[in-house]
C-alpha positions as semicolon CSV with decimal commas, in nm:
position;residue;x (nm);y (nm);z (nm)
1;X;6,595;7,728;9,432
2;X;6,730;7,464;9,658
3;X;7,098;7,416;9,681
4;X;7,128;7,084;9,545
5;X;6,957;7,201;9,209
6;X;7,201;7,536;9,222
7;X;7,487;7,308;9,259
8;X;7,367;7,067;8,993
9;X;7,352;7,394;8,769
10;X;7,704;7,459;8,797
11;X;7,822;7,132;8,775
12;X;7,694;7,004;8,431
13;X;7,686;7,313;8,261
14;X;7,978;7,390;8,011
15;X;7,952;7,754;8,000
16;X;7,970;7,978;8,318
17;X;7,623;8,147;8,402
18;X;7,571;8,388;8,690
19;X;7,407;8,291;9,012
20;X;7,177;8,533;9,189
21;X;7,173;8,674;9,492
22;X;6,949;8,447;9,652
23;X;7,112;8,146;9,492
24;X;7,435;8,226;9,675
25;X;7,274;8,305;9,988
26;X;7,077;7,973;10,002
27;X;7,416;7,801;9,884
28;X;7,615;7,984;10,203
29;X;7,371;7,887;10,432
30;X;7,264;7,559;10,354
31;X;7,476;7,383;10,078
32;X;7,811;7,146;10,268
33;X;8,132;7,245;10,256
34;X;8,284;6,948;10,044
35;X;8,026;6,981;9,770
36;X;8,055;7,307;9,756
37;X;8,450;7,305;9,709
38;X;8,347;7,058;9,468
39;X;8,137;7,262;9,251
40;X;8,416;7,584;9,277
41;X;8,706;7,405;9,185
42;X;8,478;7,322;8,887
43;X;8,413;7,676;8,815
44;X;8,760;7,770;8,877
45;X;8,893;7,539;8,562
46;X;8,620;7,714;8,350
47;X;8,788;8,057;8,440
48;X;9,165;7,864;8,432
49;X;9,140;7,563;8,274
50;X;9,483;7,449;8,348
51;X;9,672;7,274;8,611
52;X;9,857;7,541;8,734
53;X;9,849;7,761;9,030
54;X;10,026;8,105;9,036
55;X;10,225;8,287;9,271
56;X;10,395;8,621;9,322
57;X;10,758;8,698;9,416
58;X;10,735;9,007;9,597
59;X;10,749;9,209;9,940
60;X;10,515;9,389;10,170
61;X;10,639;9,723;10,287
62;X;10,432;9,904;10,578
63;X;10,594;10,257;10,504
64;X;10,448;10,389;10,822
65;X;10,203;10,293;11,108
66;X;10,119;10,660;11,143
67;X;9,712;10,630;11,141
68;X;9,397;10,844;11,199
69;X;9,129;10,589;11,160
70;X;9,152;10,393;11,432
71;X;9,031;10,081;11,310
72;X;8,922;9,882;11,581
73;X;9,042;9,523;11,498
74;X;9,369;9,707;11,398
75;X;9,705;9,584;11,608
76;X;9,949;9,783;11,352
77;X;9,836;10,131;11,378
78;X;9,955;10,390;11,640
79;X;9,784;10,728;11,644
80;X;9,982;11,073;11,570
81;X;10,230;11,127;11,856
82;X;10,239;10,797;12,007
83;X;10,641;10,695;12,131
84;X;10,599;10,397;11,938
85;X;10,471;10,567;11,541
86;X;10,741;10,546;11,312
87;X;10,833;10,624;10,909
88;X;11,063;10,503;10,669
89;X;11,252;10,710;10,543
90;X;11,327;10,695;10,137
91;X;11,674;10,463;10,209
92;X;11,496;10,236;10,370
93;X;11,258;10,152;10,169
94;X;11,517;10,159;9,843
95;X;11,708;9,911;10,090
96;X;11,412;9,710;10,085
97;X;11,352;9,708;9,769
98;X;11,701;9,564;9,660
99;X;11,656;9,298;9,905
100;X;11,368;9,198;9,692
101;X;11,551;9,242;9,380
102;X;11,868;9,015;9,476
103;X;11,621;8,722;9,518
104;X;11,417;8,798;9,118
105;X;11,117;8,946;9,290
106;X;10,856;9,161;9,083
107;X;10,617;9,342;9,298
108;X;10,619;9,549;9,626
109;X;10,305;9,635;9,758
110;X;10,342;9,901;10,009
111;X;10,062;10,046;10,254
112;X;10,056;10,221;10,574
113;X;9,865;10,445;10,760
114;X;9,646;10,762;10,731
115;X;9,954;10,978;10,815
116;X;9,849;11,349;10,802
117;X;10,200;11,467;10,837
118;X;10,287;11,303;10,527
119;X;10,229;11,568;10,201
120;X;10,216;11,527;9,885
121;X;10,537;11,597;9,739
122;X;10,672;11,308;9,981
123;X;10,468;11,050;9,820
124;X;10,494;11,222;9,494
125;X;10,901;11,221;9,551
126;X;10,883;10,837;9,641
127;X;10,757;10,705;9,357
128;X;10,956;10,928;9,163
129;X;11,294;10,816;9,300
130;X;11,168;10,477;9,332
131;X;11,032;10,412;9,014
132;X;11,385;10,550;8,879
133;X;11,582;10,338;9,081
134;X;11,385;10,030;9,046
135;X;11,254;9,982;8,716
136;X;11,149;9,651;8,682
137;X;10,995;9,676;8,965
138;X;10,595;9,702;8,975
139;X;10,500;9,946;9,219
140;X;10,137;9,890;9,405
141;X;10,132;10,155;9,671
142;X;9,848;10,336;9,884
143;X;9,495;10,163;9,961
144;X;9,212;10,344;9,874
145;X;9,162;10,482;10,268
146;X;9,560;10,586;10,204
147;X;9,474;10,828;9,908
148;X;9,184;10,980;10,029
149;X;9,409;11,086;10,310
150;X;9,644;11,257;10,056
151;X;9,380;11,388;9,904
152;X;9,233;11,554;10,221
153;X;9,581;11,695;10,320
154;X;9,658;11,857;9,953
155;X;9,325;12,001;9,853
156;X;9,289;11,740;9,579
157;X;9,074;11,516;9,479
158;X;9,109;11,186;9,491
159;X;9,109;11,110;9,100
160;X;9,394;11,379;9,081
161;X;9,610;11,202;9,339
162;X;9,593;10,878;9,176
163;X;9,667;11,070;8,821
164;X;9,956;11,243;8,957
165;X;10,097;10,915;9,155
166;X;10,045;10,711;8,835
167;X;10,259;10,984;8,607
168;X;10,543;10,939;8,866
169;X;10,562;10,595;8,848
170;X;10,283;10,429;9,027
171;X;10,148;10,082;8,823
172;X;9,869;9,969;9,088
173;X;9,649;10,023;9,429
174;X;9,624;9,727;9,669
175;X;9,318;9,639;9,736
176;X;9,310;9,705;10,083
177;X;9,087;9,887;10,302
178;X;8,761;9,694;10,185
179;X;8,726;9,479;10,491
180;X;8,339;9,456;10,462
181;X;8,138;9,713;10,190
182;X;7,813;9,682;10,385
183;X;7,755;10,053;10,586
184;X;7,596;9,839;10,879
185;X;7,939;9,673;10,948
186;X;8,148;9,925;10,829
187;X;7,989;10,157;11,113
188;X;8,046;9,909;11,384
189;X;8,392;9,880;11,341
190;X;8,576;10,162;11,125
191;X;8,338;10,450;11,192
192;X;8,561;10,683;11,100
193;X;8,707;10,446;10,762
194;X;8,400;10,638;10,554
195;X;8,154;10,484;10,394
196;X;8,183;10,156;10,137
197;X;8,102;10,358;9,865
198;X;8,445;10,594;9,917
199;X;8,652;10,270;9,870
200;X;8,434;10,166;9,555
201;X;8,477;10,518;9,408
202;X;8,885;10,524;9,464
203;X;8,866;10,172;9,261
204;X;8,711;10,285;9,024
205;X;8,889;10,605;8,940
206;X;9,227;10,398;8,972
207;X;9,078;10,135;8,714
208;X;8,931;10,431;8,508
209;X;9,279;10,542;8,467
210;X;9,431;10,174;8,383
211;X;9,621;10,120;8,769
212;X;9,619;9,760;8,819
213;X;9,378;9,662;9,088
214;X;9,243;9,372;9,306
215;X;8,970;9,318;9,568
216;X;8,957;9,207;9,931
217;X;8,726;9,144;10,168
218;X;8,785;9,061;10,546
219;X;8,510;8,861;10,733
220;X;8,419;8,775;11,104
221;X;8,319;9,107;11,251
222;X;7,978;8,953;11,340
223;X;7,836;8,992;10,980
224;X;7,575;8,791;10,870
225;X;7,606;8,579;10,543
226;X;7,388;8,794;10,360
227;X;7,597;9,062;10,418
228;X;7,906;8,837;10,326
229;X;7,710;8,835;9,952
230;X;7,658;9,180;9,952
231;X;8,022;9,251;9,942
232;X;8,026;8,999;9,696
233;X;7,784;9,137;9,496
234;X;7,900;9,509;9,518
235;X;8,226;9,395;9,410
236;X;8,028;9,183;9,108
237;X;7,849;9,510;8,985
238;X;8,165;9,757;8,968
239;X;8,348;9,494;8,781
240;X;8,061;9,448;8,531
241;X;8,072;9,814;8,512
242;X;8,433;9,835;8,430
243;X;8,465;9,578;8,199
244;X;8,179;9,712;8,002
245;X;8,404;10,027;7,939
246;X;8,635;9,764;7,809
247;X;8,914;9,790;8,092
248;X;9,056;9,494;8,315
249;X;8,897;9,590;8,637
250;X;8,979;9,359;8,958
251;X;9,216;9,107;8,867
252;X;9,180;8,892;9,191
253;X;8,969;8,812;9,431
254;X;9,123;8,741;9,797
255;X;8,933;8,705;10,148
256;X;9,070;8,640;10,508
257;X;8,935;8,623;10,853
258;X;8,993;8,927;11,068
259;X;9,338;8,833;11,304
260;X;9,218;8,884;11,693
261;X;9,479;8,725;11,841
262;X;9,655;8,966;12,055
263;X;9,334;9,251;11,963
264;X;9,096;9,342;12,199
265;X;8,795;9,409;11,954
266;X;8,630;9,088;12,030
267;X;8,612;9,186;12,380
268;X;8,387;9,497;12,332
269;X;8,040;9,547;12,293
270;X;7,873;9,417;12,621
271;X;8,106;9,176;12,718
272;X;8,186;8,983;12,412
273;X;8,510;8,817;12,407
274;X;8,703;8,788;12,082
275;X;8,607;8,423;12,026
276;X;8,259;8,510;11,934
277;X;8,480;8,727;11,628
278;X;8,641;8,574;11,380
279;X;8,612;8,269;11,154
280;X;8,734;7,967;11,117
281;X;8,881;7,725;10,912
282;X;8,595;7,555;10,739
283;X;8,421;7,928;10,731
284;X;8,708;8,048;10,548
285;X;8,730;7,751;10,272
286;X;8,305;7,813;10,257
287;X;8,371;8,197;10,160
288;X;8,666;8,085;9,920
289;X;8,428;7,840;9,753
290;X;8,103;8,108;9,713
291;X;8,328;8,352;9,630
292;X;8,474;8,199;9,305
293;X;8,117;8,076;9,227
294;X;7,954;8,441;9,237
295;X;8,223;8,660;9,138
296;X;8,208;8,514;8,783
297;X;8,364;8,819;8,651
298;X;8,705;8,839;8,815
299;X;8,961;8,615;8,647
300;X;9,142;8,506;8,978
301;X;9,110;8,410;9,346
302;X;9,377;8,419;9,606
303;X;9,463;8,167;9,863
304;X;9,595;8,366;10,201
305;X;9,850;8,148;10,392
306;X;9,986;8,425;10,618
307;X;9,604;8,460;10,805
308;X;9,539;8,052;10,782
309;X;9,853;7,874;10,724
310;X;9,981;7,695;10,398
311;X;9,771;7,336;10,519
312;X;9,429;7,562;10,506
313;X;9,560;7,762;10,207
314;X;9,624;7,450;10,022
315;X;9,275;7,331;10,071
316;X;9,163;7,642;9,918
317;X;9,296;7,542;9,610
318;X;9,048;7,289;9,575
319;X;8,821;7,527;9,686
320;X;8,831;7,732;9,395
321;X;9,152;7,918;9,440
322;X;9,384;7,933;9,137
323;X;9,659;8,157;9,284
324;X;9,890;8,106;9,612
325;X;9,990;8,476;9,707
326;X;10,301;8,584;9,727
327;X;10,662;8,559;9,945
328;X;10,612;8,887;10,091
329;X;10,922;8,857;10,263
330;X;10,822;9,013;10,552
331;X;10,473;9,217;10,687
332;X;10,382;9,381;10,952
333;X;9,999;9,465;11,012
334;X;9,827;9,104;11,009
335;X;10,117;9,003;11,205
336;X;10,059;9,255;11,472
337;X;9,750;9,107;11,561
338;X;9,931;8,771;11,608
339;X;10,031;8,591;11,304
340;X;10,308;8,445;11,334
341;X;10,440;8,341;11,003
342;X;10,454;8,636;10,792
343;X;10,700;8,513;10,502
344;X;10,765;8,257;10,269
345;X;11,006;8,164;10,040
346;X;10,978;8,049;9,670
347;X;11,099;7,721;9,749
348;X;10,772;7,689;10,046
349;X;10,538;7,809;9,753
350;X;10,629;7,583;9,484
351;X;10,629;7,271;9,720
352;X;10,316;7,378;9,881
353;X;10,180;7,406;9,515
354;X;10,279;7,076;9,374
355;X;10,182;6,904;9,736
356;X;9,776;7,026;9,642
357;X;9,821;6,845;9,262
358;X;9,921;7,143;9,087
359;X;10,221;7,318;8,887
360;X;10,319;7,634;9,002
361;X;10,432;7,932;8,776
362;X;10,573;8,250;8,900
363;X;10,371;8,545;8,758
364;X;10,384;8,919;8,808
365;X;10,139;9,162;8,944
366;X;9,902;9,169;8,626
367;X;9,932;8,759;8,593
368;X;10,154;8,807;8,312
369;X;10,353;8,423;8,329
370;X;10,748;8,486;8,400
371;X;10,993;8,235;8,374
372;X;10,987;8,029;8,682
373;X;11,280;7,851;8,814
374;X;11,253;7,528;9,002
375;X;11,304;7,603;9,351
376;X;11,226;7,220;9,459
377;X;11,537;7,116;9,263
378;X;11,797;7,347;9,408
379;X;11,666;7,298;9,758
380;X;11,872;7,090;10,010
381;X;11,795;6,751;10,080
382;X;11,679;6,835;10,449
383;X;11,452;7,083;10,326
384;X;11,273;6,835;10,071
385;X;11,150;6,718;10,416
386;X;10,706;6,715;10,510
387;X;10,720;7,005;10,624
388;X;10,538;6,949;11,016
389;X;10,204;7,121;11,047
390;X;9,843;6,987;11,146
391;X;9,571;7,117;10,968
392;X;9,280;7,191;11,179
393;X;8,922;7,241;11,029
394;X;8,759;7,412;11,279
């Protein structure tokens, strides 16, 4: 079917129907950008049909940088021994954490590294401590890659890691780790990361046993758009799964480009340099748009600011995004690989928010609503100021 009549589809219908395979392939490679963010902000007020946008008081905490897999588009990882590996020790990350709490924040999502000196008890112990310590605090800890490392060092499996890490405390797994779920890619540039069906398998288990999750999906190692809508659609068919069992499954959706900046991965491979990796701005708000169009089963997608910027990210929320991330307050492994704006503050969020048309609403890490004070109104008169930035489509 030709794009225009796919398009058409979506944009007089009144109930949400599923697109196929092919239709979002022929829409990725032939359908324009505007008309396309047309049509998803469309779908995206049939899943939310409201004016608001959500966002996510919370902080980032890379526990270690310890790491086995070796990644290659990976800036943040140093490999056992190196002068420059480090982990937190349990104070530090409590002092973290009530950083996070002085300013009304919800959420820490902390990841790391494959660390094979780490055992169990000293995750097991963590959560413990932390999850006495910091009650109201939702604790999403340990990617999918991250617990079948745990798993490999104790003898368990992974299903028994997550069980045991849940009954100490844990509420959620990021969703890291997915990058792309096509073996082809996978191969190219995480050979030793396992293949996509490990990372699918870890969700799964973690959903089976009600941890809140969420899916990613990083794009611009070379991949082809087909293999862009495989992700998609491998993503599409576990959540089907899931919710057929009557659980919430994925709550979010949230893409980004891989971050070459200061990486030498685009260099590799016969003498290709990193500009021939990545994507770019008008890429990104493409995969935003087919994303919320084919993933009709997952209630949210994510705008990222920290990999594009809040100009790009604020397109995206005509692009079918309905949520703006989160403060973070500060993280450390896109910004190894040259990001330079890593945090944001509530006050950025909400004015970034209203700036695209929309009201924002603080939520938590299920997209429960919480009571959201007005940042705008408290904020000094300088600050009130355009903030200056260019946005680039590119």
């Amino acid at each position: 079917m030709a794009w225009t009549s796919i398009l058409h589809r979506v944009l007089s219908s009144n109930e949400i129907f599923r697109l196929s395979v092919a239709d979002c392939i022929e829409l990725y490679n032939e359908a324009p950008l505007h008309q396309l963010m047309e049509a998803a902000h469309h779908r995206r007020l049939q899943h939310n049909p409201n004016n608001e946008v959500t966002y996510l008081v919370d902080r980032n905490i890379n526990y270690t940088n310890v790491c086995t897999i070796n990644c290659q588009f990976c800036s943040f990882y140093r490999p056992p021994g190196h002068e420059e590996t480090y982990t937190q020790s349990y104070e530090e990350i409590h002092s973290r954490i009530e950083e996070l709490e002085a300013i009304g924040g919800s959420r820490i999502l902390m990841q790391g590294g494959v660390n094979p000196s780490l055992d169990f008890d000293w995750y097991l112990n963590l959560i413990t401590e932390l999850r006495a310590e910091h009650p109201t605090i939702d604790l999403d800890c340990f990617s999918p890659i991250e617990i079948e490392g745990i798993a490999e060092v104790t003898e368990l499996t992974t299903q028994e890691v997550l069980s045991q890490l849940k009954d100490a405390g844990m509420h959620g797994l990021p969703g890291g780790g997915a990058e792309m779920l096509v073996e082809t890619v996978r191969k190219d540039v995480s050979p030793k990361k396992g293949h996509p069906d490990n990372w699918l398998r870890v969700m799964k288990e973690a959903q089976l046993l009600g941890l809140t999750t969420s899916a990613t999906n990083v794009i611009g190692f070379g991949e082809t758009n087909s293999d862009r809508v495989q992700h998609l659609h491998r993503i599409r068919e576990q959540q089907d799964e899931i919710l057929s069992k009557g659980l919430i499954g994925f709550t979010s959706f949230i893409a980004w480009p891989v971050q070459l900046e200061t990486n030498t991965f685009g260099k590799r491979n016969k003498g290709q340099n990193r500009f021939e990796r990545g994507a770019g701005s008008t890429e990104y708000l493409r995969h935003v748009a087919i994303s919320r169009l084919f993933l009709d089963n997952v209630p949210h997608i994510q705008a990222s600011w920290p990999t594009m910027g809040m100009g790009i990210a604020q397109m995206a929320l005509l692009a079918g995004a309905d949520d703006a991330g989160s403060t973070m307050m500060e993280e450390n492994v896109v910004s190894a690989s040259g990001t330079t704006k890593f945090s944001a503050t509530e006050y950025e969020l909400q004015l970034s928010i209203r700036r695209s048309g929309f009201v924002p609403f603080r939520r938590d890490s299920d997209y429960n609503r919480l009571e959201t004070p007005s940042a705008l109104d408290d904020a000094p008169e300088a600050a009130c100021q355009p903030p200056s930035q260019t946005v680039e489509l590119v």
